[in-house]
C-alpha positions, 0 to 999 in steps of 0.5 A: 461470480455475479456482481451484486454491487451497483456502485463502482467503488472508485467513485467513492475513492475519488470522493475521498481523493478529492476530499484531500486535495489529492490530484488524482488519474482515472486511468480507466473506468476500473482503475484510478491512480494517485501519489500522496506524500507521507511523513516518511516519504512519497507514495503512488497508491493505485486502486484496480476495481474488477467488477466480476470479483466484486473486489477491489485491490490497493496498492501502496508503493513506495517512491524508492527502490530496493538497491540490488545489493540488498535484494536476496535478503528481501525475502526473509525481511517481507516474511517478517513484516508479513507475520504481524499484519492482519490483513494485506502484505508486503511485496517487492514489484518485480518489475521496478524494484519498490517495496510495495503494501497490497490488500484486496477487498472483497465488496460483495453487497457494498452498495453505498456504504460510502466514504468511510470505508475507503478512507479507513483501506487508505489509512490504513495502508499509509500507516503500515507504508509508514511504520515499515519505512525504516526498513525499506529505506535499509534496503534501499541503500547501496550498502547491506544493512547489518542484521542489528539496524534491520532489527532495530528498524522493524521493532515497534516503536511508541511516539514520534521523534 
């Protein structure tokens, strides 16, 4: 593949970081690092640009880990979240043990489209991080969740508390 776009996109992500006060790590010219705390908890998002791909991977992970208690039943739980998204899944870093969102873009023909399209990738990571907080947060307990509380930590729910 050719890259056809001649703007890095993490310039636009800085743009956006910047807009929200957000401190932020330019680790390299294709990778950018930054925790953001949400309503639930903490969260390091890291954005990895791979020009040759013209695509751009976000990651959102959460600030806990998954005890090793609970890690056989991640499995099944990640599959079951997994069903109901529409784009990106949810993983469990290997290496760390945190629950993790992830999706990449592909940016073929991006150009300048600008802010808004990086700002609408963040919301919308933070907003599944979000809903799916209560399960992880099951999983990060050195006690296993019953299989009643995992239920009801997955349903939808309307309003806030």
């Amino acid at each position: 593949m050719y890259n056809t776009t001649d703007v890095n996109p993490l310039d636009h992500v800085e743009d956006v970081l910047h807009n929200n006060n957000w401190v932020f790590s330019r680790l390299n010219n294709d990778q950018l690092t930054v925790d953001v705390i949400g309503a639930a908890c903490g969260y390091r998002l890291l954005f990895v640009w791979s020009e040759k791909l013209n695509a751009m991977q976000l990651y959102c992970q959460y600030d806990f880990e998954i005890h090793e208690t609970n890690k056989n039943s991640v499995s099944d739980i990640l599959m079951k979240l997994n069903e109901s998204l529409w784009m990106g899944h949810f993983e469990l870093t290997k290496s760390t043990n945190h629950p993790c969102y992830r999706q990449t873009c592909l940016l073929r023909g991006y150009g300048n489209q600008g802010e808004e399209y990086i700002e609408d990738l963040v919301d919308i990571s933070l907003a599944l991080c979000e809903k799916s907080f209560a399960v992880f947060k099951l999983l990060s307990s050195d006690t296993p969740p019953s299989a009643e509380a995992l239920s009801l930590a997955m349903m939808d729910t309307a309003g806030e508390s």
